[in-house]
N, C-alpha and C positions, 0 to 999 in steps of 0.2 A: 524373409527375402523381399517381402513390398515395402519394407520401410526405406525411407528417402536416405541416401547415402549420407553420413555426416549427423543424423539423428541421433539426439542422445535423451530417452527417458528414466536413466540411474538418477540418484540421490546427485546434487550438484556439488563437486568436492570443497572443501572449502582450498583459499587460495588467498585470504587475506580472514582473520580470523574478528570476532566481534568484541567489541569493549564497552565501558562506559561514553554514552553521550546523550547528550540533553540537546537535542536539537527544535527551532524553531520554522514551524509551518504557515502558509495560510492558503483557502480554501478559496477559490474562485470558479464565477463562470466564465464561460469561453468569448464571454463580451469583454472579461476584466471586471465584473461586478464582487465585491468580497464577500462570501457569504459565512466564514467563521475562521476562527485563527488556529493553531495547533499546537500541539507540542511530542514532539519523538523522544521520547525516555527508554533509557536500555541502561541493563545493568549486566553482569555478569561473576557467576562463581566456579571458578574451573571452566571447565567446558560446557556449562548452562547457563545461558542467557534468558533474560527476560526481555521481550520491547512491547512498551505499552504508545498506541499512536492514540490520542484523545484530540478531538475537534469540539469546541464549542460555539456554536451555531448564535449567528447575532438576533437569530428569532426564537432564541430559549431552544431547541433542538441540540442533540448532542451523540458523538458516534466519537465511542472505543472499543480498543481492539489489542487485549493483551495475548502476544504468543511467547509459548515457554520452547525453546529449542534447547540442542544437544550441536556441538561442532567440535567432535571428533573424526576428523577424518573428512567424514560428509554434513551436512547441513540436515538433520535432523527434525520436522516439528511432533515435539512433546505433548502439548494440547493448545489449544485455542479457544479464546471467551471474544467475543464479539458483541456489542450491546448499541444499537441503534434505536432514535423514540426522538417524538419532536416533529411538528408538521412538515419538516422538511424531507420528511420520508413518506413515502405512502403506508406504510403500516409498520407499528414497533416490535421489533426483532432482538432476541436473545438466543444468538448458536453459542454452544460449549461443547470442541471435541476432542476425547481420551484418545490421542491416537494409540494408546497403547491398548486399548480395549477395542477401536475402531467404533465405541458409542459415538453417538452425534444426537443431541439433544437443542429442540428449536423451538421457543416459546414467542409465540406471536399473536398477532390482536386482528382479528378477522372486519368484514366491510363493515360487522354489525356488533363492533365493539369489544367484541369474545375474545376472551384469554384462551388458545388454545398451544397444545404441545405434542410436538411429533418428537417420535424419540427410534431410530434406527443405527441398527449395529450392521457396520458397513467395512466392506476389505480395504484397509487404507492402505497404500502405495510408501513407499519410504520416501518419494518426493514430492512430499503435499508442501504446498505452496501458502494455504491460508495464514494472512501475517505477515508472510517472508518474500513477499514477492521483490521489494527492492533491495533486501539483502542478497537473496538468490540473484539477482542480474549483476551484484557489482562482485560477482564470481566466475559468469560464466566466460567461456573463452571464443568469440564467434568467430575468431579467424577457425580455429580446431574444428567446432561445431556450431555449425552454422543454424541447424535448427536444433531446441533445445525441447522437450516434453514435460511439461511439470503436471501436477493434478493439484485440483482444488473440490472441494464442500463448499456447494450454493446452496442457499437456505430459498426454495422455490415457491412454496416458504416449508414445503418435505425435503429432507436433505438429498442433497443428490451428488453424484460426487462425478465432475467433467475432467476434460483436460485443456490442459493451453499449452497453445503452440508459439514458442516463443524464437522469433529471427530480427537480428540485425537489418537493417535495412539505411546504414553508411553513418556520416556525421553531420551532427549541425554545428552552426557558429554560435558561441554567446559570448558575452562580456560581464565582470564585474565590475567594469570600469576603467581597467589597463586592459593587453592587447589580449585580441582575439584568443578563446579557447573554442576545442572540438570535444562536444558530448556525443557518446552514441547512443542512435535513435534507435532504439528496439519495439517492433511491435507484437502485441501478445492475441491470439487469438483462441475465441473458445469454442474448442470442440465438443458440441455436445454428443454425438456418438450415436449410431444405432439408425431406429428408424426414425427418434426425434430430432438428429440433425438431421435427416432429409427432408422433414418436413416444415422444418422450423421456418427456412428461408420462404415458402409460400405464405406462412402464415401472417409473418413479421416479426417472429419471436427469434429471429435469431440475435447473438447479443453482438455488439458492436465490438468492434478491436478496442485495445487499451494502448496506449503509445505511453513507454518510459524512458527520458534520456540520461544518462550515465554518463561521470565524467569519469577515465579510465586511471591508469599512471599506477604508480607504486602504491595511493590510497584510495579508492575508486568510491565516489561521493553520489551520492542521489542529485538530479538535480531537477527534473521534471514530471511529473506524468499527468495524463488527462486520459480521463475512462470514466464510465460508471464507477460507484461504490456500491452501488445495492443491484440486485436482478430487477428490471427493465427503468434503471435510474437515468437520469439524465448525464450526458459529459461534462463533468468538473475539472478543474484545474488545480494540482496540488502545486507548491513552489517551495522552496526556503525562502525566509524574509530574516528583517534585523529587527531589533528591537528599537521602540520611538518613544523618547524621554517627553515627559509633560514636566514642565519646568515652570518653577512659582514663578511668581512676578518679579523677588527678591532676585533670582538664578537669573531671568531675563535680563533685567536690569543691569547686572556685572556684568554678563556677557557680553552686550552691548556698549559697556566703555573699555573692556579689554577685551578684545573679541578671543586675546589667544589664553585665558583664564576660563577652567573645566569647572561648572558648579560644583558647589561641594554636595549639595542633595539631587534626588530627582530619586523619578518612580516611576517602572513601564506603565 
């Protein structure tokens, strides 16, 4: 009876189902500085999906994050492998979790160079979020339910397993070029729970909200988010981008006396 009316912490149903896409990322700060390019791969068999999200880091660093889901019904995660290393993290990180075991297994590199591994069997929730967080948002329905509960495994760098509190909060304007579209702006917050969020906020450890914006409609499309990636990381800018041709001199050269003649080579 204290939960906020319109609260939903169930499995998030599905309402547009998952398929094959090969989509293109890149990685920014919130100056607009590019710090590595990406790519979204997802495949699917029946109702198991794979989506692997991989960044690679223009300073040789590098963060993937394959999750195995089920979307029968509900939106499912099966396990999750996460693998972050590369100075653009403060320490390299390998979580792998069996949600069907509720193992959570976290292999990481201490201030003093040390391979160490935590390994906890934990009560997973049917709405873990790890991996799926932008597939869960272009499901949920916030006219219906306005505030949504997901859970997630943070590698602290001991597993620990919080919740996000995820609300609408209206639309923004963007363009691809022709007229105005509206994405909605969702922000995600994490609750750490207990007597550690009461204390977090005096400390400074509490972790910053995440903002993802969604483009809705009959196929509802990722189109922004800016949050941490790592526990106490900096805010990054993820986007979709296109792809940009490096064209020889030969390809220059024709294009330039027929501007409306497409090379016949080129290479991202």
């Amino acid at each position: 009876m204290f939960c906020p009316a319109g609260q939903n912490d169930e499995p998030v149903v599905v309402r547009h189902t998952e398929g094959l896409v090969h989509g293109f990322l890149v990685l920014r700060t919130l100056e607009g500085k590019t710090l590595a390019e990406g790519d979204l791969i997802q495949t699917a068999d029946g109702d198991r999906v794979t989506s692997k999200l991989i960044f690679h880091f223009k300073d040789g660093s590098s963060r993937s994050e394959t999750a195995v889901f089920s979307q029968s019904h509900n939106f499912r995660l099966l396990s999750d492998h996460l693998v972050q290393k590369g100075p653009a993290f403060k320490r390299a990180t390998e979580m792998s979790i069996d949600a069907s075991t509720g193992e959570v297994t976290v292999r990481y590199t201490d201030e003093n160079a040390k391979e160490k591994v935590e390994v906890e069997r934990l009560a997973l929730p049917g709405n873990l979020a790890n991996g799926l967080i932008f597939t869960l948002l272009k499901n949920i329905e916030p006219a219906a339910t306005p505030l949504t509960t997901l859970s997630m495994v943070a590698a602290t760098p001991k597993p620990r397993l919080v919740k996000l509190e995820v609300a609408a909060q209206g639309e923004n304007p963007f363009s691809i070029g022709g007229p105005p579209r509206q994405a909605t702006h969702y922000v995600v917050k994490v609750d750490l729970g207990g007597v550690a969020g009461l204390v977090a906020p005096l400390i400074g450890k509490k972790p910053p909200d995440s903002h993802v914006w969604i483009l809705g409609g009959e196929a509802p499309a990722f189109v922004k988010f800016e949050g941490p990636l790592y526990v106490d990381g900096p805010i990054w800018r993820i986007e979709l981008t296109n792809p940009t041709w490096r064209l020889s001199a030969r390809d220059a050269e024709q294009i330039k006396r027929s501007p409306t003649v497409l090379p016949k080579s080129g290479r991202f």
